[in-house]
Short mmCIF file of the C-alpha atoms (twelve columns), coordinates in Angstrom:
data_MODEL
# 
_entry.id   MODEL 
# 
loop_
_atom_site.group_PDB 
_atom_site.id 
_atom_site.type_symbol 
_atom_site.label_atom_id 
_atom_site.label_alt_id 
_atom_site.label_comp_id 
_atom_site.label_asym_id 
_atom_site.label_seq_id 
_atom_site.Cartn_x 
_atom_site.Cartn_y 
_atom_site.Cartn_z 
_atom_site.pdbx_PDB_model_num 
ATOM 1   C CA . UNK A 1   -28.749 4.447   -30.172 1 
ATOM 2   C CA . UNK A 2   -27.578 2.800   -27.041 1 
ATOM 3   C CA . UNK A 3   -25.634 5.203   -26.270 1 
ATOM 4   C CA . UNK A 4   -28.347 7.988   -25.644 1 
ATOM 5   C CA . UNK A 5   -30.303 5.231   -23.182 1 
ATOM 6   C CA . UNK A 6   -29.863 5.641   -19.729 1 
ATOM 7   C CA . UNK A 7   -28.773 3.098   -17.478 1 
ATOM 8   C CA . UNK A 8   -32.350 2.032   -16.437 1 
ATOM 9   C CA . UNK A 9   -34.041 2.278   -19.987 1 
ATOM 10  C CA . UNK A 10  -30.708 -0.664  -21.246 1 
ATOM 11  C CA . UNK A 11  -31.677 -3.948  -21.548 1 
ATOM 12  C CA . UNK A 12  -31.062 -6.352  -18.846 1 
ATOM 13  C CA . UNK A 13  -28.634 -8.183  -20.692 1 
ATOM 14  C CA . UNK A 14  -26.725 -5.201  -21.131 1 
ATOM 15  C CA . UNK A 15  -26.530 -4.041  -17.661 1 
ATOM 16  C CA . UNK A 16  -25.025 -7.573  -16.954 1 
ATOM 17  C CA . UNK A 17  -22.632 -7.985  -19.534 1 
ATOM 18  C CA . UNK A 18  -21.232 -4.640  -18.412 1 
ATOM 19  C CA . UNK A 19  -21.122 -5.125  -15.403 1 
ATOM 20  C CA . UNK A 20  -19.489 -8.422  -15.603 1 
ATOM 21  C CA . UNK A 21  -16.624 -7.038  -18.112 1 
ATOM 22  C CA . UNK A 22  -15.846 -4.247  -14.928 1 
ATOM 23  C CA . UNK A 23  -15.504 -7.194  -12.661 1 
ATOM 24  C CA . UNK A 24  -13.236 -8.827  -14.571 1 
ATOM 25  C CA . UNK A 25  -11.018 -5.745  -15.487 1 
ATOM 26  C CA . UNK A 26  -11.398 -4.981  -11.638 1 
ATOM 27  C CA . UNK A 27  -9.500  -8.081  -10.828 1 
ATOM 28  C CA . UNK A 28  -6.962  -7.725  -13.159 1 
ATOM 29  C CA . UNK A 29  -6.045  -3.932  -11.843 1 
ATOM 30  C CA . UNK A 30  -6.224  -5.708  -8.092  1 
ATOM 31  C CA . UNK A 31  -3.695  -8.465  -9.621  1 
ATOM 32  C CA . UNK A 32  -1.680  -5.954  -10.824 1 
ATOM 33  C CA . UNK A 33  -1.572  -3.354  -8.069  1 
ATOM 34  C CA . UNK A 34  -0.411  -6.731  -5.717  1 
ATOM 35  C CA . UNK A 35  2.582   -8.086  -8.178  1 
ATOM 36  C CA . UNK A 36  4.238   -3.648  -7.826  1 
ATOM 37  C CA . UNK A 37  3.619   -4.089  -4.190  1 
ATOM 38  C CA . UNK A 38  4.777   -7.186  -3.712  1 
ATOM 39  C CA . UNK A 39  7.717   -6.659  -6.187  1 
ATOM 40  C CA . UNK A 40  8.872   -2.750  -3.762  1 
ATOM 41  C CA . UNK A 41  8.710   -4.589  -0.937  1 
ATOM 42  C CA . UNK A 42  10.723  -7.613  -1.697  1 
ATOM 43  C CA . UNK A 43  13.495  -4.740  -3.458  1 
ATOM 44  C CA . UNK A 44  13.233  -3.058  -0.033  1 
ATOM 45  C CA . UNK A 45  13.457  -6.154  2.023   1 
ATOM 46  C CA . UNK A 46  16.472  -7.262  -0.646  1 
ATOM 47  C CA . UNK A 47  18.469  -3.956  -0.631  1 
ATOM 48  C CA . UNK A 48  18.183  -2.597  2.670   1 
ATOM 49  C CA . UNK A 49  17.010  0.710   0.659   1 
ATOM 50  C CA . UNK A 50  14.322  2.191   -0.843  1 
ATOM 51  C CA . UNK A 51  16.674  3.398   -3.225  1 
ATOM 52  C CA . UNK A 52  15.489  1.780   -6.376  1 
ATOM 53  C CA . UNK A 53  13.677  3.096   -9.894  1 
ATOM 54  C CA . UNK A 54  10.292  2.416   -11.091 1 
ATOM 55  C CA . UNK A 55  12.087  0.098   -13.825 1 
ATOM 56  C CA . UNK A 56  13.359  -1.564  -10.958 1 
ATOM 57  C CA . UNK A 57  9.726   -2.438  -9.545  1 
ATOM 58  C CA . UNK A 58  8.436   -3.119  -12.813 1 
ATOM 59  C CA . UNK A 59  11.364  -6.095  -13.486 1 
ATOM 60  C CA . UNK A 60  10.553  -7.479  -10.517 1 
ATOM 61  C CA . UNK A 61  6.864   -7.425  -10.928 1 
ATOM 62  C CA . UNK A 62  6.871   -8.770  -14.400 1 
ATOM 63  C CA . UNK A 63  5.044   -5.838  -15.345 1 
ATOM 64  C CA . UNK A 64  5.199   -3.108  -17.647 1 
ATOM 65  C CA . UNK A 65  6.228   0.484   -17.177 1 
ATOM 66  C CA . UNK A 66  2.696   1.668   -18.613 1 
ATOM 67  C CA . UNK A 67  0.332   -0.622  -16.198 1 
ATOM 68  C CA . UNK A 68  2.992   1.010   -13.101 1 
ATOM 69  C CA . UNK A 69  1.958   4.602   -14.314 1 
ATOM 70  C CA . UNK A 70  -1.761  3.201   -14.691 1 
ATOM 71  C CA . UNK A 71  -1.890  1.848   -10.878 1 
ATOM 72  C CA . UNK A 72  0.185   4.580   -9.620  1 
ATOM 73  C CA . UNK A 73  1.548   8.563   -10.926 1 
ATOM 74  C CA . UNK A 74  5.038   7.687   -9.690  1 
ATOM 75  C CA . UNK A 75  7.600   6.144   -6.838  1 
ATOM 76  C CA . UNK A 76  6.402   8.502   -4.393  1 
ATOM 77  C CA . UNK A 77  2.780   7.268   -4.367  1 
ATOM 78  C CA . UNK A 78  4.021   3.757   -4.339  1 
ATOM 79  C CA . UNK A 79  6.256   4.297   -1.401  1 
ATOM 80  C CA . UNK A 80  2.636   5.870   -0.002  1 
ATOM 81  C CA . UNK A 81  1.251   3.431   -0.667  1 
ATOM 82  C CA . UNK A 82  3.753   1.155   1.009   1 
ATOM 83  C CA . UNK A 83  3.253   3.018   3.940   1 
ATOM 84  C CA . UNK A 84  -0.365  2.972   4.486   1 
ATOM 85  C CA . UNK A 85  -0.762  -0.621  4.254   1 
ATOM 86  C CA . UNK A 86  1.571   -0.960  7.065   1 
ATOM 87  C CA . UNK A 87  -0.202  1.463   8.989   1 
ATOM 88  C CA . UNK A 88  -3.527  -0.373  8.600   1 
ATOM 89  C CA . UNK A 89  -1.755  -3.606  9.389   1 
ATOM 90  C CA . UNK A 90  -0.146  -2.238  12.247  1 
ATOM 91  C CA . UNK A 91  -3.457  -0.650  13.568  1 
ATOM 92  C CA . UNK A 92  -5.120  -3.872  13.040  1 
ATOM 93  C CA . UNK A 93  -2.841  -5.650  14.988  1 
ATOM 94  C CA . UNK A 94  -2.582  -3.658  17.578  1 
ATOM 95  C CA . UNK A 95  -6.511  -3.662  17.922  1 
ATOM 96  C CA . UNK A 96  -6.271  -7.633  17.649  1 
ATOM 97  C CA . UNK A 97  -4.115  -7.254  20.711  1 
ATOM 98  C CA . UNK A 98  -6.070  -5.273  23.086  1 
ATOM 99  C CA . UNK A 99  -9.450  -6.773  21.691  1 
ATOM 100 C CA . UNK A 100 -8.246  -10.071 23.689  1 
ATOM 101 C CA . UNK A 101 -7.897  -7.809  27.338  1 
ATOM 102 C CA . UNK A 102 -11.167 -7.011  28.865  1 
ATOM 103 C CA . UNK A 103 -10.008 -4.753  32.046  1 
ATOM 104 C CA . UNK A 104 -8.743  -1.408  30.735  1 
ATOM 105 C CA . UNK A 105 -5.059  -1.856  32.273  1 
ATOM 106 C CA . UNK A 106 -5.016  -4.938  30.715  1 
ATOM 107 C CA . UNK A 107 -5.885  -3.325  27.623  1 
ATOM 108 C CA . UNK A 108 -3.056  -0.780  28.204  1 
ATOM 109 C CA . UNK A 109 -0.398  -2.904  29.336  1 
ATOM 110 C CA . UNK A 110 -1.165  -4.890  25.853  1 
ATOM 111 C CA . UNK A 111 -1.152  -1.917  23.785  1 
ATOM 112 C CA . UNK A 112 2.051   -0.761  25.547  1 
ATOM 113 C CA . UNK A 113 3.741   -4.276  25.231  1 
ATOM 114 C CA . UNK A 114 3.048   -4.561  21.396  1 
ATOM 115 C CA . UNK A 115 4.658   -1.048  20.659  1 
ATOM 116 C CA . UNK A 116 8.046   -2.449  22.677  1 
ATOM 117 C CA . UNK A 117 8.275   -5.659  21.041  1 
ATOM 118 C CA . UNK A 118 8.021   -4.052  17.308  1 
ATOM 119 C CA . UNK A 119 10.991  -1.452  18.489  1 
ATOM 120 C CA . UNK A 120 12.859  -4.753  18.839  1 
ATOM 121 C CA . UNK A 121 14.711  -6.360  16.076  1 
ATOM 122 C CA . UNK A 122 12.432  -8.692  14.255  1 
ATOM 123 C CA . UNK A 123 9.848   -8.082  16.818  1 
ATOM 124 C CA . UNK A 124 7.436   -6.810  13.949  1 
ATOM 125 C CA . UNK A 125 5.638   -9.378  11.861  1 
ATOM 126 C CA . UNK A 126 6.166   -8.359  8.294   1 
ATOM 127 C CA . UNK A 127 9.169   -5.796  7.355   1 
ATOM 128 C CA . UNK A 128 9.713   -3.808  10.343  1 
ATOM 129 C CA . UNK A 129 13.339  -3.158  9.166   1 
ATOM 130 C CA . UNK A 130 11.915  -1.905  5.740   1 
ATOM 131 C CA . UNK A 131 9.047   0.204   7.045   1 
ATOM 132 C CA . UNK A 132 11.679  2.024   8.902   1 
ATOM 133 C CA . UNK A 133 13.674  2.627   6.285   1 
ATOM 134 C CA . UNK A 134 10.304  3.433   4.487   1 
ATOM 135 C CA . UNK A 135 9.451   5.736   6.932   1 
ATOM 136 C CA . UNK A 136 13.084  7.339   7.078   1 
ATOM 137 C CA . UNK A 137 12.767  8.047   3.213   1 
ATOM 138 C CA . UNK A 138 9.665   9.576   3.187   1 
ATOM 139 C CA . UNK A 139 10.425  11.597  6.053   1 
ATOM 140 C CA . UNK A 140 13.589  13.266  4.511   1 
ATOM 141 C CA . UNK A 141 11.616  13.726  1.200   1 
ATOM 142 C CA . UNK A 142 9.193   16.098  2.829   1 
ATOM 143 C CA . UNK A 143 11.893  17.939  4.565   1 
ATOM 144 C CA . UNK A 144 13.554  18.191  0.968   1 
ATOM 145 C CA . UNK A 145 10.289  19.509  -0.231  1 
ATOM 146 C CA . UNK A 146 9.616   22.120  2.656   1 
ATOM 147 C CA . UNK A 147 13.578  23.292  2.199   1 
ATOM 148 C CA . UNK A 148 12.661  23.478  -1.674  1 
ATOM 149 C CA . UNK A 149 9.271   25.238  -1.059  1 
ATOM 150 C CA . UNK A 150 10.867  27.658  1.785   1 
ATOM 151 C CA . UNK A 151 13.680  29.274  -0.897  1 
ATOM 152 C CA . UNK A 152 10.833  29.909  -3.221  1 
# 
């Protein structure tokens, strides 16, 4: 009977208690999502590689091989993953930078200075060593691909 009401003719209480239970489950995806990310880049960090398996990430993590392939389809959207958190950390960084220059060669000559000191070792805050070899991977896996897709 519930079940044919739409979300406006439910109860109040209803509504809430809903509502409350996707918060909660919310959280706990969040949580989980962190402890794989956390866990690839600390393997990454470890291992100089981003040669390692799912199982791998999921030892690590302390979680199982079912809530990986609920949070992501596979390595490669991890390592994606991986990637575009960098890139919005990077890009925020970089804006943080310039933000604090208010004449437009300032600005430039921030932007520019910020790009050299992350080409040098440990010049990156975070894992400038493993985003390379981040980058590197994911780089030669769509080459691999096109190669693959180009014989077909």
């Amino acid at each position: 009977m519930a079940d044919d009401m739409s979300e406006s003719q439910q109860p109040q209480w209803r509504q809430r208690a809903v509502t409350r239970g996707l918060a909660t489950a919310h959280a706990r995806a969040e949580d989980r999502i962190a402890d794989l990310v956390r866990a690839a880049w600390e393997l990454i960090d470890e291992r100089g590689t981003v040669e390692f398996t799912v199982q791998d990430v999921v030892a690590r993590s302390g979680q199982s091989v079912r809530v990986f392939y609920q949070c992501f389809s596979g390595k490669d959207e991890l390592l994606l993953a991986l990637l575009e958190d960098s890139i919005r950390e990077q890009a925020g960084d970089l804006q943080a930078v310039v933000d604090r220059e208010t004449e437009p060669l300032a600005r430039l000559r921030a932007y520019t200075m910020r790009l050299y000191e992350w080409s040098q070792p440990g010049g990156q805050p975070g894992s400038h060593e493993a985003l390379q070899l981040l980058i590197g991977d994911l780089a030669h896996r769509c080459t691999q691909n096109a190669t693959i897709n180009k014989k077909t």
